[in-house]
C-alpha positions in Angstrom: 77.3 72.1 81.3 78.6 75.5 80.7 76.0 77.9 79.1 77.2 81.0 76.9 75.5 84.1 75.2 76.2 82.6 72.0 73.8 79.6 73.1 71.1 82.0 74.4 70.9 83.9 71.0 71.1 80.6 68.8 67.7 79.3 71.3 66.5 83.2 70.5 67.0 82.9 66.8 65.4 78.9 66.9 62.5 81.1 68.3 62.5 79.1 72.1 63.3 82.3 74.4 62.4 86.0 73.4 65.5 88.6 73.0 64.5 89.9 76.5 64.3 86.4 78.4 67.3 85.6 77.0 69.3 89.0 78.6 67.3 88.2 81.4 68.9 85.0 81.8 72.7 85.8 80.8 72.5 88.5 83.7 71.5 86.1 86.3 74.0 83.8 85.1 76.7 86.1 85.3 75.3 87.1 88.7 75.3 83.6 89.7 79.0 83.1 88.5 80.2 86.8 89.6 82.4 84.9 92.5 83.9 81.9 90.7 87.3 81.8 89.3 87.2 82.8 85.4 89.1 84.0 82.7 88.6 87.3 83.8 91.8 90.0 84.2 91.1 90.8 87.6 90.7 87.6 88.7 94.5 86.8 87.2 95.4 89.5 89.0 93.9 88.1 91.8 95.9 85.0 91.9 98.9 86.1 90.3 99.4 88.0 93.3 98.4 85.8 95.7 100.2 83.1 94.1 103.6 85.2 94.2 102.5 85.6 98.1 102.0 82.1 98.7 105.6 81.2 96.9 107.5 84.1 99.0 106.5 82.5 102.1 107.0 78.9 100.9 109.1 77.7 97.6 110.8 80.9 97.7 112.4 81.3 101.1 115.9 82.4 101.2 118.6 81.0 103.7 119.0 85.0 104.4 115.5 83.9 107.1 117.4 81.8 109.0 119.3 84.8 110.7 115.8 85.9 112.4 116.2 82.5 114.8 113.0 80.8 115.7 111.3 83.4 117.6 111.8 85.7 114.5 110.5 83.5 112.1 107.6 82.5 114.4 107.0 86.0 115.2 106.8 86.8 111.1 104.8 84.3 110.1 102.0 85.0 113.4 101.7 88.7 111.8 101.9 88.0 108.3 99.1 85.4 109.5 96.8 88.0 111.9 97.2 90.8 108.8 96.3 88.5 105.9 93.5 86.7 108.2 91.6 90.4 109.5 92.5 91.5 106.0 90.3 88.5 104.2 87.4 89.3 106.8 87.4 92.9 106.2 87.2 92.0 102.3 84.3 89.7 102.9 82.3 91.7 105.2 82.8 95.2 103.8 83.2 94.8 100.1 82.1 90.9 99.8 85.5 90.3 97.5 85.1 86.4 98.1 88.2 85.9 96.0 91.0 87.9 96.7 89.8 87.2 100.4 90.1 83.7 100.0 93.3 84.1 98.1 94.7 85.5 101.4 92.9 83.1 103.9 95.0 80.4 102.2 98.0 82.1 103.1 97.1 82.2 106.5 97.0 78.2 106.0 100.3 78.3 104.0 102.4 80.2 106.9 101.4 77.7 109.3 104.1 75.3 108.3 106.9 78.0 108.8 105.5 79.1 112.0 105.7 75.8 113.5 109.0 75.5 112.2 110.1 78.7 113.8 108.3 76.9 117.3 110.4 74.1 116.7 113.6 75.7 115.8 113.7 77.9 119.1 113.1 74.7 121.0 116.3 73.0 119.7 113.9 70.2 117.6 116.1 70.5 114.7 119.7 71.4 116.2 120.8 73.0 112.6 120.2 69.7 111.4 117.6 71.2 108.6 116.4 74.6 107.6 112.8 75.6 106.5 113.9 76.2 102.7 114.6 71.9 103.0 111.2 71.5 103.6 110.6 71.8 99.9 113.6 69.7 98.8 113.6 66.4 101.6 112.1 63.7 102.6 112.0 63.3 106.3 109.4 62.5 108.9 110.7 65.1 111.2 108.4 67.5 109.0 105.1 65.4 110.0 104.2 68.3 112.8 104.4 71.0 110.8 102.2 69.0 108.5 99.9 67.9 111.1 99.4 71.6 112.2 98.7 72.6 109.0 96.2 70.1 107.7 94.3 70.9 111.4 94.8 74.8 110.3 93.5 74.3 106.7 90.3 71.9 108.3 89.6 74.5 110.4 89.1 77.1 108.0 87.8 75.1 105.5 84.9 74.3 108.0 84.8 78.5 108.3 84.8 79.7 104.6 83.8 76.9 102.2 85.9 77.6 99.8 87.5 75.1 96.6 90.6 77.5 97.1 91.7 76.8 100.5 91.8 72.6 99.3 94.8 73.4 97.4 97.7 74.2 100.2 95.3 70.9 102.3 96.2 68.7 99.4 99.7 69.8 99.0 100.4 69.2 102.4 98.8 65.6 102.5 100.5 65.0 99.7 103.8 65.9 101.5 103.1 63.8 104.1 102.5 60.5 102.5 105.7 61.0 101.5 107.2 62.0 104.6 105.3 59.2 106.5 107.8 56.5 104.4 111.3 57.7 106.9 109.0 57.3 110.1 107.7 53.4 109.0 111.4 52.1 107.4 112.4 53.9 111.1 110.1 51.5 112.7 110.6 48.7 110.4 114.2 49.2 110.5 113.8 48.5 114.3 112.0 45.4 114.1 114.1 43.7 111.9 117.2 44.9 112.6 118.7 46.1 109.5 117.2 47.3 106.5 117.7 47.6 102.4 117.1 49.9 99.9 114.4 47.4 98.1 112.6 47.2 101.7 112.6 51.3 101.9 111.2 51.6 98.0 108.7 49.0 98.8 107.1 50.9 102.1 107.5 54.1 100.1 105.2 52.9 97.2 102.7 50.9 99.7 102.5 54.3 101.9 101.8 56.7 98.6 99.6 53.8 96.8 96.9 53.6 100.3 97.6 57.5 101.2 96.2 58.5 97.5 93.5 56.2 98.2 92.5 57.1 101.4 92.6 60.6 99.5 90.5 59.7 96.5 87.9 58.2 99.0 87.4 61.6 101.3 87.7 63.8 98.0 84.5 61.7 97.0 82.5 61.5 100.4 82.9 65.3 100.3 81.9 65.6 96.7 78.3 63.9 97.7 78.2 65.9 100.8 78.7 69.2 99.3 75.4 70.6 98.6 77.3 74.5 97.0 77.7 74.9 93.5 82.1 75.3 94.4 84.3 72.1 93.6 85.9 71.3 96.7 87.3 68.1 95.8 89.4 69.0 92.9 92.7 69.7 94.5 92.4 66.7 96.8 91.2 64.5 93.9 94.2 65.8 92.2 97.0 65.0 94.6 94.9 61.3 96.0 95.1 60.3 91.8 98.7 61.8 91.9 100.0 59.9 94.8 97.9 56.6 93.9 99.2 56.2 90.5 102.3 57.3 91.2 102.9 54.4 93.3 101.0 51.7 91.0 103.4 53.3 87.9 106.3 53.1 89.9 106.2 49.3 91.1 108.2 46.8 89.0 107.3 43.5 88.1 108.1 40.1 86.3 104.8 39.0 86.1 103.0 39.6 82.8 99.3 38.9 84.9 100.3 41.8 87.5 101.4 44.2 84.3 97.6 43.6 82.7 96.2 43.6 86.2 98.0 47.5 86.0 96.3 48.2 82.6 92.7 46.9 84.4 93.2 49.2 87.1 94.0 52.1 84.6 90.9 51.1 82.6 88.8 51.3 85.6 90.4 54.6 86.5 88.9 55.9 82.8 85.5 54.6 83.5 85.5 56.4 87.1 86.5 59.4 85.7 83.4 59.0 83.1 80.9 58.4 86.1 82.2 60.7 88.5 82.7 63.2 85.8 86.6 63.7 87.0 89.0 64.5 84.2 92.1 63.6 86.5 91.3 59.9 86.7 91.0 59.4 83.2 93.9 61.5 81.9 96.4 59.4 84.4 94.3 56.1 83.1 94.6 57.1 79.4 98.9 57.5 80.5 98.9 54.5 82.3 97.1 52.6 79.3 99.2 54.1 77.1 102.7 53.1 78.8 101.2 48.9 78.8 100.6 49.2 75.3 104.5 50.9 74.8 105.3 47.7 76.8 103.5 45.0 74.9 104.8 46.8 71.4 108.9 47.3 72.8 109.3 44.2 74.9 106.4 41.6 74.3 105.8 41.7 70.9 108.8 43.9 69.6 108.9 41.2 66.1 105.6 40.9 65.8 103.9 42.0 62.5 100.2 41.9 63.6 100.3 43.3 67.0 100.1 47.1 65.4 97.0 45.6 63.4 95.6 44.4 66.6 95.8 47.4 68.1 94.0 49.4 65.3 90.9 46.8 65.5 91.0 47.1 69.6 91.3 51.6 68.6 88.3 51.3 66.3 86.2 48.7 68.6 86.7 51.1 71.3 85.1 54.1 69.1 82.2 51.8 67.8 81.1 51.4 71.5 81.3 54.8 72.1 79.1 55.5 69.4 76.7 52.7 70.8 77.3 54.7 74.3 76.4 58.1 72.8 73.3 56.5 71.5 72.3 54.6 74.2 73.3 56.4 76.8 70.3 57.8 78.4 69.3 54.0 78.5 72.6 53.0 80.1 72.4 55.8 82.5 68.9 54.9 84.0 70.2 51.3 84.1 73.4 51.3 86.1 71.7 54.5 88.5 69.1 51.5 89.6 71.7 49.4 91.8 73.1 51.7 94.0 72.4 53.8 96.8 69.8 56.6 96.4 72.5 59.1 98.2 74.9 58.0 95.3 72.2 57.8 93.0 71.5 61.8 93.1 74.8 63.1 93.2 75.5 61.1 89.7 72.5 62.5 88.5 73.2 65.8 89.3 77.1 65.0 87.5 75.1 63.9 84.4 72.0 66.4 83.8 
């Protein structure tokens, strides 16, 4: 719940806080709030800048890098990393600028990648066969140790700084890597049976993506109870784990009408997560996925039907009925479904809720 002046003078004018209780309280919210990310011009300053940092040592790389060699691009990316990482402490401990400071500890996490690559490249790993600015553009699981370096970088300071920032270039990189995984199991696969065909590779590219956003979903959420701060570290991971799992679900085709409405259950269920778990993402990509079954059923399935648009209005206006029943129940409903399960889960929804 997000609590503005207005509010505090409508409670003063309804007589429930004095005028000076009221500034009283809107100063130690804005205290309180003084370090999160808000519609404030220096804090678009803040990550305008840091974003433009980020891209210029990642989307943005020119071929023109290349020239360095390996040692030069590992040598770069070490100082850029020592000057933004000394930089962030000196913010934090000398003017406490958590921001900007974390703004630049996730650049630290986002040059990792191009150092390892510089590493690599010196070695003869990648024999001209790629260079970094492909990173961005291919799919191959020759990139999974710069990943793996990076996730261990971005844990690491994670662990140090706490902040709902540094879960971005974390998620990003997981995100990669589900995807790069796909090469290295069709590799293996390819192996064990020989030969291999394109329907084979799509299928362990859609069953990598589909458990990888799981497995994503399911951490984002153990760290959401665990976290005891008032910062959301599970959006960005909750973002890319929804991302990758529906991706995969939306993308697999089928002939069977049972496995199509299985897809629409699924989507359902990912609305009524997102309601309990208070996580937009799930039910925006539900509310898509629901919405491309019914585009099915009205194009293909019942393309001549007269009374399928008629259904669907009754289904709409049953659906706003019981949220009415919801919103007037739903203190009731809450207390009910918190009873069965387990007091750790129990809390955190409450805390979601109140």
């Amino acid at each position: 719940m997000k609590i503005t002046y207005k509010q505090l003078t409508c409670a003063v004018e309804r007589k429930l806080l004095t005028y000076q209780q009221a500034e009283r309280l809107w100063l130690f919210f804005q205290e309180q709030n003084k370090h999160q990310p808000s519609f404030q011009f220096t804090h678009i300053l803040y990550y305008l800048g840091g974003l433009i940092a980020i891209g210029a040592m990642s989307l943005f790389m020119t071929l023109g890098w290349e020239h360095l060699g390996g040692i030069g691009l590992l040598c770069i990316s070490t100082i850029y990393a020592i000057t933004a990482f000394f930089t962030a402490e000196f913010l934090l401990k000398r003017y406490h600028l958590i921001i900007p400071a974390n703004i630049l500890i996730t650049l630290v996490i986002v040059l990792t990648p191009l150092g390892v690559y510089g590493f690599e490249n010196a070695i003869g790993v990648w024999d001209n066969h790629y260079v970094y600015t492909d990173y961005h553009q291919y799919i191959d699981f020759r990139w999974l140790f710069m990943e793996l370096a990076t996730v261990l970088v971005a844990v690491c300071l994670i662990l140090r700084y706490r902040s709902s920032f540094l879960f971005m270039p974390l998620a990003f990189t997981l995100w990669y890597m589900s995807m790069d995984l796909t090469p290295y199991l069709v590799h293996l696969l390819g192996y064990a049976k020989n030969n291999i065909d394109y329907s084979d590779y799509l299928n362990v590219r859609q069953q990598v993506s589909l458990w990888f956003g799981l497995l994503v979903i399911v951490v984002a959420f153990l760290i959401d109870i665990k976290n005891k701060s008032d910062k959301d570290l599970s959006f960005w991971l909750y973002l890319f784990g929804v991302l990758a799992f529906w991706g995969a679900l939306s993308s697999m085709e089928s002939d069977s009408e049972f496995n199509k409405f299985l897809y629409f259950c699924v989507n359902l269920l990912m609305i009524l997560i997102g309601v309990i778990i208070v996580r937009r993402v799930f039910v925006i990509f539900g509310g898509l996925g629901i919405t491309g079954y019914l585009s099915y059923l009205s194009y293909n399935v019942f393309e001549d039907s007269l009374l399928f648009p008629f259904a669907l209005t009754i289904i709409g206006l049953s659906i706003i009925v019981a949220g009415i029943f919801w919103q007037r129940h739903e203190k009731a409903i809450n207390s009910y479904l918190l009873q069965s399960v387990p007091p750790g889960l129990k809390k955190y929804l409450e805390f979601k809720h109140y």
